[in-house]
PyMOL Python script that loads the backbone (N, CA, C, O; Angstrom):
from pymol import cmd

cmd.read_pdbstr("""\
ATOM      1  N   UNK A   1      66.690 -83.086 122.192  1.00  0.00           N
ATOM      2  CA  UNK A   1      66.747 -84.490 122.530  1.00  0.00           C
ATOM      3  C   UNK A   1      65.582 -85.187 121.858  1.00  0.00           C
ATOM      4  O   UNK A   1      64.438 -84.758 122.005  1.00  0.00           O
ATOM      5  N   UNK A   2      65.826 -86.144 121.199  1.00  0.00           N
ATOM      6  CA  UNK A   2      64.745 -86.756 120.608  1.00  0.00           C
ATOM      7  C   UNK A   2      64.103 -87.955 121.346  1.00  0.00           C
ATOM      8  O   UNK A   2      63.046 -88.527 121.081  1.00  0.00           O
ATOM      9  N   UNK A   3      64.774 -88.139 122.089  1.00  0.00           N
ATOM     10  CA  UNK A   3      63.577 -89.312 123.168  1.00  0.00           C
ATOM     11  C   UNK A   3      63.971 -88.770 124.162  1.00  0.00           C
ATOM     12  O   UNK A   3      65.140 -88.949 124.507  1.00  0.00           O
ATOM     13  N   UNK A   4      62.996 -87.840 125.010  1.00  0.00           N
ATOM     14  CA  UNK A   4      63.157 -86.773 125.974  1.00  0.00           C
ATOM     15  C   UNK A   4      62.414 -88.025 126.986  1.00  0.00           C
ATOM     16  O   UNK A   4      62.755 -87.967 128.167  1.00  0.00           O
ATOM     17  N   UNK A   5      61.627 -88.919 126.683  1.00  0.00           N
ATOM     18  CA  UNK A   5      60.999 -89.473 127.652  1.00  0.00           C
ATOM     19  C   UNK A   5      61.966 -90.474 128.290  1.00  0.00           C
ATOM     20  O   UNK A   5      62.191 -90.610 129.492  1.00  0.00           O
ATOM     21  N   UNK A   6      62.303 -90.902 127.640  1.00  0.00           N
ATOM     22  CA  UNK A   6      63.774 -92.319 127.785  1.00  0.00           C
ATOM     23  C   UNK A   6      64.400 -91.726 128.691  1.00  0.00           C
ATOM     24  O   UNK A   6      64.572 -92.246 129.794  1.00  0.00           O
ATOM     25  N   UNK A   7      65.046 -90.005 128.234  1.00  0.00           N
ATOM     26  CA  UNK A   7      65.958 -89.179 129.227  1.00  0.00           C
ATOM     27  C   UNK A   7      65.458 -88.842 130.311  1.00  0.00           C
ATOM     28  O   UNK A   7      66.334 -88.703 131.165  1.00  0.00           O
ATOM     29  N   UNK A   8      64.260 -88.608 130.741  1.00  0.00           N
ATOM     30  CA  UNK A   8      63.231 -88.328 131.892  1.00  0.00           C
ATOM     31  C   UNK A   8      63.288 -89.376 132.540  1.00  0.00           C
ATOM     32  O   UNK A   8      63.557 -89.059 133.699  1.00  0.00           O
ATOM     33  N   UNK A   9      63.183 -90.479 132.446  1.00  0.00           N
ATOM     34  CA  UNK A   9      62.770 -91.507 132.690  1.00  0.00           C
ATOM     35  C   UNK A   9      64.467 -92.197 133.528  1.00  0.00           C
ATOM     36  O   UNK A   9      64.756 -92.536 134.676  1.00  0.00           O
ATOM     37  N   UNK A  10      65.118 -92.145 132.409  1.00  0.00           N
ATOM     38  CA  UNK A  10      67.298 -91.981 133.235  1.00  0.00           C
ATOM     39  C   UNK A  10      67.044 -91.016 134.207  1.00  0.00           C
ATOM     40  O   UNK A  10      67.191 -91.446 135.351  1.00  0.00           O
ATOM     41  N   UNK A  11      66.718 -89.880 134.119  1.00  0.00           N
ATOM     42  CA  UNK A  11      67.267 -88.642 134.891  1.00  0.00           C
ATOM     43  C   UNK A  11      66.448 -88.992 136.301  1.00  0.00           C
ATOM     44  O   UNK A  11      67.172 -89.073 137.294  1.00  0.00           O
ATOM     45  N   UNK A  12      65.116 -89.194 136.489  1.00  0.00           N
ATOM     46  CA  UNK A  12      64.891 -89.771 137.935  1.00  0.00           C
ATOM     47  C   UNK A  12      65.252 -90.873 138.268  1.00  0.00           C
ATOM     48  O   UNK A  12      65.510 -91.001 139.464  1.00  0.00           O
ATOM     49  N   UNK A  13      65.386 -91.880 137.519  1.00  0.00           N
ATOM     50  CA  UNK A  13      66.261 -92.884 137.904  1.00  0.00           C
ATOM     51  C   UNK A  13      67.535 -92.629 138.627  1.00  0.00           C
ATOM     52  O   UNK A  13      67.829 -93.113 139.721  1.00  0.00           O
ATOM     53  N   UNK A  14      68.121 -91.982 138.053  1.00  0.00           N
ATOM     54  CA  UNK A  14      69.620 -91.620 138.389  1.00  0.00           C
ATOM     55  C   UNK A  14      69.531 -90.780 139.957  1.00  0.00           C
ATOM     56  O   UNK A  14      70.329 -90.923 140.883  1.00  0.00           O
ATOM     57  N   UNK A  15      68.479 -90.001 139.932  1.00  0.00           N
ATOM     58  CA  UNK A  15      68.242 -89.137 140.752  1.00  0.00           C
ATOM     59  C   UNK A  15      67.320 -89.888 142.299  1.00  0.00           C
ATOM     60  O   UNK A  15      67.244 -89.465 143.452  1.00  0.00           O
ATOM     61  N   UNK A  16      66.989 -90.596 141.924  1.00  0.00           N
ATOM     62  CA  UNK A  16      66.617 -91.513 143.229  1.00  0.00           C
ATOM     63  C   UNK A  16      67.430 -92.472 143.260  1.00  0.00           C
ATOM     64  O   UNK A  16      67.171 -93.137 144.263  1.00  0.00           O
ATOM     65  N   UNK A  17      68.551 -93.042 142.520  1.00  0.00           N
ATOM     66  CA  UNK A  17      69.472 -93.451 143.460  1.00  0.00           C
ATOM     67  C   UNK A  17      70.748 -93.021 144.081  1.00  0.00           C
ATOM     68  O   UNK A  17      71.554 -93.828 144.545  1.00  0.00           O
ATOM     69  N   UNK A  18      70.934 -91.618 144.084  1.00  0.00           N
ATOM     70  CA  UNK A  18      71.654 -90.862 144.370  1.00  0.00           C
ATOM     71  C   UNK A  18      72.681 -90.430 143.540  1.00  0.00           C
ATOM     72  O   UNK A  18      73.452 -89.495 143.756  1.00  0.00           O
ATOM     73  N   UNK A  19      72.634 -91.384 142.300  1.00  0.00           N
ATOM     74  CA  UNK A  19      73.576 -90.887 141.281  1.00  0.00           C
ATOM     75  C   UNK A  19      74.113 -89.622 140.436  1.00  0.00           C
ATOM     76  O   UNK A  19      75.195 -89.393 139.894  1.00  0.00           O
ATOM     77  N   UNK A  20      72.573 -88.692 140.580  1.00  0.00           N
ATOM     78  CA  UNK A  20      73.122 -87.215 140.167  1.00  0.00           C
ATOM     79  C   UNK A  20      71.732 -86.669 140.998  1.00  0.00           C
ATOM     80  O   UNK A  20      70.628 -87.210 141.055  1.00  0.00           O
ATOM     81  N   UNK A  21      72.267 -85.206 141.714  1.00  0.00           N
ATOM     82  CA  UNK A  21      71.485 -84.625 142.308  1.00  0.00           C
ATOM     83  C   UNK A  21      70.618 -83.700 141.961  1.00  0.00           C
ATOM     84  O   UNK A  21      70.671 -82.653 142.607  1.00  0.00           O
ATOM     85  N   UNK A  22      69.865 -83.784 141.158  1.00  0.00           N
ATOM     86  CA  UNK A  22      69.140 -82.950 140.523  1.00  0.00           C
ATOM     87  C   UNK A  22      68.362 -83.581 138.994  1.00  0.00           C
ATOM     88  O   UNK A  22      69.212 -83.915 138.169  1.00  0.00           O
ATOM     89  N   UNK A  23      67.372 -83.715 138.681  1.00  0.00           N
ATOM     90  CA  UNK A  23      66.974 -84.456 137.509  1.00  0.00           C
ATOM     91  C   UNK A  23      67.836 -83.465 136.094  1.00  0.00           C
ATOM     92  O   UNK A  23      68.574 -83.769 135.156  1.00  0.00           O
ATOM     93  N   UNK A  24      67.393 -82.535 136.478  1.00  0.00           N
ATOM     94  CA  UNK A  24      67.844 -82.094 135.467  1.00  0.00           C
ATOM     95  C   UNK A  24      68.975 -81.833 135.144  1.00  0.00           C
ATOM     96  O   UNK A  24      69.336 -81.418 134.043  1.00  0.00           O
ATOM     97  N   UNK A  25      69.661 -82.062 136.116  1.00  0.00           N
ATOM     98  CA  UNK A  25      71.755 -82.495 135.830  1.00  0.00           C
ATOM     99  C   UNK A  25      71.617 -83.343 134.639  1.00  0.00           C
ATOM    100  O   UNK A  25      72.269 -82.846 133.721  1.00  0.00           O
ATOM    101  N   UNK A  26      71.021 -84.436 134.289  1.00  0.00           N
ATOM    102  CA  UNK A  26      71.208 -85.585 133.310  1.00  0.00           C
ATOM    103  C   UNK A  26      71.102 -84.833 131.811  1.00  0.00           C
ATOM    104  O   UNK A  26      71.688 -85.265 130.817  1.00  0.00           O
ATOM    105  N   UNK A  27      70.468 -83.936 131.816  1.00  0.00           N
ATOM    106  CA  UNK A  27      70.474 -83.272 129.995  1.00  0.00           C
ATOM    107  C   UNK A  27      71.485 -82.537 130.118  1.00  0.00           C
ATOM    108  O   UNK A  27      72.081 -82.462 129.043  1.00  0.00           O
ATOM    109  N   UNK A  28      72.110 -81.774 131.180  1.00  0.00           N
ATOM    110  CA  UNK A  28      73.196 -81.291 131.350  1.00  0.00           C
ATOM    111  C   UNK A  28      74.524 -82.229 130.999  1.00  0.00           C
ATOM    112  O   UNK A  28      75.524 -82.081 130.296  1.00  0.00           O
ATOM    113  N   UNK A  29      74.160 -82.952 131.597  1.00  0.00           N
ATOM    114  CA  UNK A  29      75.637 -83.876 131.395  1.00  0.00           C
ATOM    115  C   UNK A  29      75.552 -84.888 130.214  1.00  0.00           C
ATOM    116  O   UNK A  29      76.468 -85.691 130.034  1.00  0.00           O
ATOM    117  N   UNK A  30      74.378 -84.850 129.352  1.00  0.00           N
ATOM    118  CA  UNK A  30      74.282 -85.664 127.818  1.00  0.00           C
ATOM    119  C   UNK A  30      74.432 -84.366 127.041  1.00  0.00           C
ATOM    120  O   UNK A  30      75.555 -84.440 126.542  1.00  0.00           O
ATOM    121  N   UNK A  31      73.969 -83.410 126.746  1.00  0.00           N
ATOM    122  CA  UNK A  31      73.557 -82.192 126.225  1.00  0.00           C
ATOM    123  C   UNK A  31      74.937 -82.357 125.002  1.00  0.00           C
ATOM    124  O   UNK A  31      76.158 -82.263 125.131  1.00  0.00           O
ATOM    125  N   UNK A  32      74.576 -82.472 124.524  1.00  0.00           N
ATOM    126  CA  UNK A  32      76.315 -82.245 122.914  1.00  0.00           C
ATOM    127  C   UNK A  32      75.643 -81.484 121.575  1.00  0.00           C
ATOM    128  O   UNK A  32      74.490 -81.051 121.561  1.00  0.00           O
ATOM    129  N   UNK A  33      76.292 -81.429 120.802  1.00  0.00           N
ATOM    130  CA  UNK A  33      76.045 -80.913 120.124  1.00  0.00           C
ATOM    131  C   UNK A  33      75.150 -81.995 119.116  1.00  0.00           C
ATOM    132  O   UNK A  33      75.632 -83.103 118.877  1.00  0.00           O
ATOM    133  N   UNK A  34      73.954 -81.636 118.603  1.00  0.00           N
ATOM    134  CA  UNK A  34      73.286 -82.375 117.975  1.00  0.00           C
ATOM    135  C   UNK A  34      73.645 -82.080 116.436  1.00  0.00           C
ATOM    136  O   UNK A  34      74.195 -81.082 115.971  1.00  0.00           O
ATOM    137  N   UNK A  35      73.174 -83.239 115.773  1.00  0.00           N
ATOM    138  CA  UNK A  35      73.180 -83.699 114.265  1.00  0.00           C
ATOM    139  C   UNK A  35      72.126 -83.464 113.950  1.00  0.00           C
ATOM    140  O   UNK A  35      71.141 -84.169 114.170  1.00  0.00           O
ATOM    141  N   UNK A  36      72.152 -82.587 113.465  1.00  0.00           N
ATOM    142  CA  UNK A  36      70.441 -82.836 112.171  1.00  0.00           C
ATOM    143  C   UNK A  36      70.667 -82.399 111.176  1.00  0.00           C
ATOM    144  O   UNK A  36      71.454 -81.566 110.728  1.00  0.00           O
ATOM    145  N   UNK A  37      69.307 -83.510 110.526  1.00  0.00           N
ATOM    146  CA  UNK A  37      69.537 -84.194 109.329  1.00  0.00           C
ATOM    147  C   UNK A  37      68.081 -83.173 108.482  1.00  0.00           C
ATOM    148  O   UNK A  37      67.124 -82.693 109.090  1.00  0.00           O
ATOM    149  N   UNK A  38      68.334 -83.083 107.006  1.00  0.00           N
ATOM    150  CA  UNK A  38      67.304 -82.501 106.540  1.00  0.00           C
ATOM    151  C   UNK A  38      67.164 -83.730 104.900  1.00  0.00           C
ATOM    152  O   UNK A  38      67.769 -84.439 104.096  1.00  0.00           O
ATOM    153  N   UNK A  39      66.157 -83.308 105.244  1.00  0.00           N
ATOM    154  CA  UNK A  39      65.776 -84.101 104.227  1.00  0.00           C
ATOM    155  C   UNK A  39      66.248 -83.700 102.583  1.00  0.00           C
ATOM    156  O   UNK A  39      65.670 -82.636 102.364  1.00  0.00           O
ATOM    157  N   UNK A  40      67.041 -84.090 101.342  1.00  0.00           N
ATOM    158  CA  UNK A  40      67.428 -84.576 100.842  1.00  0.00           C
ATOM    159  C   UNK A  40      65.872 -84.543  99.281  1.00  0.00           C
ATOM    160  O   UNK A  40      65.511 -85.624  98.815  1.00  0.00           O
ATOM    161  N   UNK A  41      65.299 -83.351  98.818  1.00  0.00           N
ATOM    162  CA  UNK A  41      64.454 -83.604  98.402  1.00  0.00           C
ATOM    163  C   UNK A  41      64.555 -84.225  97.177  1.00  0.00           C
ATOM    164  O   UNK A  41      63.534 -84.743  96.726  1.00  0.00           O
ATOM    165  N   UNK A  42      66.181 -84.310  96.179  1.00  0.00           N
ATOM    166  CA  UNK A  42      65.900 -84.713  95.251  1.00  0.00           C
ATOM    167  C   UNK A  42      66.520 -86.090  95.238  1.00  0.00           C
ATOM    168  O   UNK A  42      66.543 -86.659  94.147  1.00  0.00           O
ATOM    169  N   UNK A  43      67.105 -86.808  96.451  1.00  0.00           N
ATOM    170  CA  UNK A  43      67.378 -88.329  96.891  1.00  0.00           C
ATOM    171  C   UNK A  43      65.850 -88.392  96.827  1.00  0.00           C
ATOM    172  O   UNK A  43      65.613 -89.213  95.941  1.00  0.00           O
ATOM    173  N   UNK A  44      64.526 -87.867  97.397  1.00  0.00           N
ATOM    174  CA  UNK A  44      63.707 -88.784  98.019  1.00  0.00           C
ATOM    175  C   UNK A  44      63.005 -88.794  96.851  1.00  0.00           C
ATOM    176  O   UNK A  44      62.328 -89.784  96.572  1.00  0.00           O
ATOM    177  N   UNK A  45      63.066 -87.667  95.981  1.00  0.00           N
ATOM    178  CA  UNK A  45      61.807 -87.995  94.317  1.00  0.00           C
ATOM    179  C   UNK A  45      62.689 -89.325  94.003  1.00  0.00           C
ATOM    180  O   UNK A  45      62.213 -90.427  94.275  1.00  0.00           O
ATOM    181  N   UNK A  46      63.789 -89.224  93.511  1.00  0.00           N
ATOM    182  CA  UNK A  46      64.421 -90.509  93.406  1.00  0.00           C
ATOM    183  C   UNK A  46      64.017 -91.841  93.460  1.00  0.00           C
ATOM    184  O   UNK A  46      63.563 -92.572  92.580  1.00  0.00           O
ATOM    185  N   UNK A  47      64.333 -92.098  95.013  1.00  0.00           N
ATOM    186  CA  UNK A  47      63.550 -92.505  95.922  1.00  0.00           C
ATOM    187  C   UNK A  47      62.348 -93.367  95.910  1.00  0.00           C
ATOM    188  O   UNK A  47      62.245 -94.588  96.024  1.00  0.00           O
ATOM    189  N   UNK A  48      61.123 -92.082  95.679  1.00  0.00           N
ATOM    190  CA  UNK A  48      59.757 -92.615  95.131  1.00  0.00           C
ATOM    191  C   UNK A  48      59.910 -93.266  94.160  1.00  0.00           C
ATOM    192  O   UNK A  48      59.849 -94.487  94.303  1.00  0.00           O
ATOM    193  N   UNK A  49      60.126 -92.791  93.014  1.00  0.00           N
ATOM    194  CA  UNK A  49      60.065 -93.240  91.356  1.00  0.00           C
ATOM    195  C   UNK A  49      60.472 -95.040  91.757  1.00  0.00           C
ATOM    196  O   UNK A  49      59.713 -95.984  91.541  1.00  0.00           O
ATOM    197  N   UNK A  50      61.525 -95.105  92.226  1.00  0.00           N
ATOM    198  CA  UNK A  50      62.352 -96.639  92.008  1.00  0.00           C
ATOM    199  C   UNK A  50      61.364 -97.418  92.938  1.00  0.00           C
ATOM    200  O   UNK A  50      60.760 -98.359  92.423  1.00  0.00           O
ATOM    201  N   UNK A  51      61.162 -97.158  94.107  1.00  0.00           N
ATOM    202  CA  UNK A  51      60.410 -97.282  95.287  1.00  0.00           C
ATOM    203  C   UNK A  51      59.133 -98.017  94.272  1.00  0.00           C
ATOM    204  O   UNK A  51      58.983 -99.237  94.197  1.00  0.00           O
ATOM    205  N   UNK A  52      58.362 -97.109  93.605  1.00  0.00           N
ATOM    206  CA  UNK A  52      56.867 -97.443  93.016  1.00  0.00           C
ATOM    207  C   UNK A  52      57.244 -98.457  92.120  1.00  0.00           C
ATOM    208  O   UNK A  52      56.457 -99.355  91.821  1.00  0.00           O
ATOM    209  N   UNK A  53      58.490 -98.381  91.625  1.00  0.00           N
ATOM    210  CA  UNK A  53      59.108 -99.623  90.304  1.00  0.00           C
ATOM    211  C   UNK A  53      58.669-100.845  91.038  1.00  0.00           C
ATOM    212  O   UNK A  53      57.587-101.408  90.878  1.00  0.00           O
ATOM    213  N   UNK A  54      59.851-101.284  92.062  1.00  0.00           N
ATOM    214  CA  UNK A  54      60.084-102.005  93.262  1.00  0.00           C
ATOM    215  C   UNK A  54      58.454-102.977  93.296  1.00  0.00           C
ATOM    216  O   UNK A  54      58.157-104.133  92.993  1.00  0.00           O
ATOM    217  N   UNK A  55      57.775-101.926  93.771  1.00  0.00           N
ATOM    218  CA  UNK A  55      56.390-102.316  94.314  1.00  0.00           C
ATOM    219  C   UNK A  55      55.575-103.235  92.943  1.00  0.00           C
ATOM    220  O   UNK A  55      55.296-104.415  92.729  1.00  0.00           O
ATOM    221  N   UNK A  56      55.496-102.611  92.599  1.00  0.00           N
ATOM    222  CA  UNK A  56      55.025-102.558  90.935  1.00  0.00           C
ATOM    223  C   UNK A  56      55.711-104.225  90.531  1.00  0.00           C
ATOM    224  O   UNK A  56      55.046-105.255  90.429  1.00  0.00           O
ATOM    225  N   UNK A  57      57.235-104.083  90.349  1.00  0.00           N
ATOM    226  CA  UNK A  57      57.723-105.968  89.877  1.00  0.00           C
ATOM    227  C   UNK A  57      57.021-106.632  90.867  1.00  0.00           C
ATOM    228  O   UNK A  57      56.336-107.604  90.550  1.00  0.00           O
ATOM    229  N   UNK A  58      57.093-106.197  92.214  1.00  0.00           N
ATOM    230  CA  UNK A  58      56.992-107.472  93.670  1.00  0.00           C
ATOM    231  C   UNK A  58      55.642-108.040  93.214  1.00  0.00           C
ATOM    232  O   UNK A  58      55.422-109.249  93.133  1.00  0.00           O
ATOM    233  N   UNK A  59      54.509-106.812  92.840  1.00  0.00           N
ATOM    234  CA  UNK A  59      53.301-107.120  93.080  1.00  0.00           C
ATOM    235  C   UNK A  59      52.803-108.158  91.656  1.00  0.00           C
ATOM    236  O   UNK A  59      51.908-109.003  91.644  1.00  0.00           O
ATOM    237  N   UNK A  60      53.727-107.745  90.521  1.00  0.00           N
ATOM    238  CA  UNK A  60      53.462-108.424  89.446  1.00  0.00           C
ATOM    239  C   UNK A  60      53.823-110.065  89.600  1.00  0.00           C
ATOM    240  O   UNK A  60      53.188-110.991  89.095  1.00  0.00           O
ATOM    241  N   UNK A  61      55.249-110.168  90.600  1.00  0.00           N
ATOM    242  CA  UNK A  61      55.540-111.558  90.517  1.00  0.00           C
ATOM    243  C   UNK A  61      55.300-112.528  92.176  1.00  0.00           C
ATOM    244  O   UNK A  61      55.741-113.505  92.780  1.00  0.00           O
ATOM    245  N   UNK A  62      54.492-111.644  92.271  1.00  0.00           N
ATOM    246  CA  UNK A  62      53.801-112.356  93.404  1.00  0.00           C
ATOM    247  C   UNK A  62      52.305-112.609  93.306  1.00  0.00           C
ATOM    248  O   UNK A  62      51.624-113.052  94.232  1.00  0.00           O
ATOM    249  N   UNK A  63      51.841-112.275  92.049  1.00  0.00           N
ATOM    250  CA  UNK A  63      50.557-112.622  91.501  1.00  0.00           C
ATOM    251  C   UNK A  63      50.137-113.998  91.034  1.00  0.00           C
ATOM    252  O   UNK A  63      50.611-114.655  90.107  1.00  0.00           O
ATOM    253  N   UNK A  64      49.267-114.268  91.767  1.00  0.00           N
ATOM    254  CA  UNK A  64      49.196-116.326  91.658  1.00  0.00           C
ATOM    255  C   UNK A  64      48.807-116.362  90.202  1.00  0.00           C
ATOM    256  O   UNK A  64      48.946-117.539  89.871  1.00  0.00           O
ATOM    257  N   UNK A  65      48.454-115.771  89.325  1.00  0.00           N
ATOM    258  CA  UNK A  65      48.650-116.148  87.691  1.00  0.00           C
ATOM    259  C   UNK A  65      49.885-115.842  87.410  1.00  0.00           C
ATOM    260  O   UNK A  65      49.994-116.346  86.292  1.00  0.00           O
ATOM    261  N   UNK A  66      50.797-115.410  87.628  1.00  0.00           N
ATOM    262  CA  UNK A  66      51.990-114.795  86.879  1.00  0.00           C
ATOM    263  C   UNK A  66      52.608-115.460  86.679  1.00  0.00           C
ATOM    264  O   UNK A  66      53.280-115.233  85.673  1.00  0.00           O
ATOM    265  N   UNK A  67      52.938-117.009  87.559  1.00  0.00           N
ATOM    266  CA  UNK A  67      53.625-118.389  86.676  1.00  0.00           C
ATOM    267  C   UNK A  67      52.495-118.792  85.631  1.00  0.00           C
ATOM    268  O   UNK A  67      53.103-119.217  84.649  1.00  0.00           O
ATOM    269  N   UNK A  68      51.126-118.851  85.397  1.00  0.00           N
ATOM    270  CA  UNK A  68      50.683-119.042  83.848  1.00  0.00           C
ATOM    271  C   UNK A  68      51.002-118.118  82.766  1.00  0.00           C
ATOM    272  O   UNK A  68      51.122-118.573  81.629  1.00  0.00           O
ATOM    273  N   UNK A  69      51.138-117.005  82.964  1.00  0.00           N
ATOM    274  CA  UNK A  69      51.499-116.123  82.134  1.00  0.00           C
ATOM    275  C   UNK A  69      52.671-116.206  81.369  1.00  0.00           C
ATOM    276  O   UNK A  69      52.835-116.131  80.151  1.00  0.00           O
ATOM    277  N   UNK A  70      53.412-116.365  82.242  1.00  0.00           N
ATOM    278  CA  UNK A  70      54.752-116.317  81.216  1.00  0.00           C
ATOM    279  C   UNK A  70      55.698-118.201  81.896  1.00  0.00           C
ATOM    280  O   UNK A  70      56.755-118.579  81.391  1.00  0.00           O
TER     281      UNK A  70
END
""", "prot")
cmd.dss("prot")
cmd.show_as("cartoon", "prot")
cmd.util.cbc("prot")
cmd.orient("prot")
């Protein structure tokens, strides 16, 4: 579970208002099969390279000389 606190936080909720008897019924009854994701190493070199381009134009044409320049 990736926000175990959020679910802690439902599960006594639920559990002081009588809604499930036991806190820990609530991961029981969300519990599915999880998705995970791995990272993708040659999307993210990718990624970087265009990423640093990106940065690189923004910073050039957001430079208060860069309307004298050209």
């Amino acid at each position: 579970m990736s926000d175990s606190s959020t679910l802690g936080a439902a599960a006594y909720a639920g559990f002081g208002m009588g809604a499930i008897s036991d806190p820990s019924e609530a991961y029981r009854k969300i519990n599915k099969e999880e998705t995970v994701f791995t990272p993708d190493r040659k999307a993210h070199a990718k990624f970087t390279k265009r990423y640093e381009l990106y940065r690189r134009l923004v910073f050039t044409v957001n430079d208060p000389d860069f309307r004298d320049k050209y």
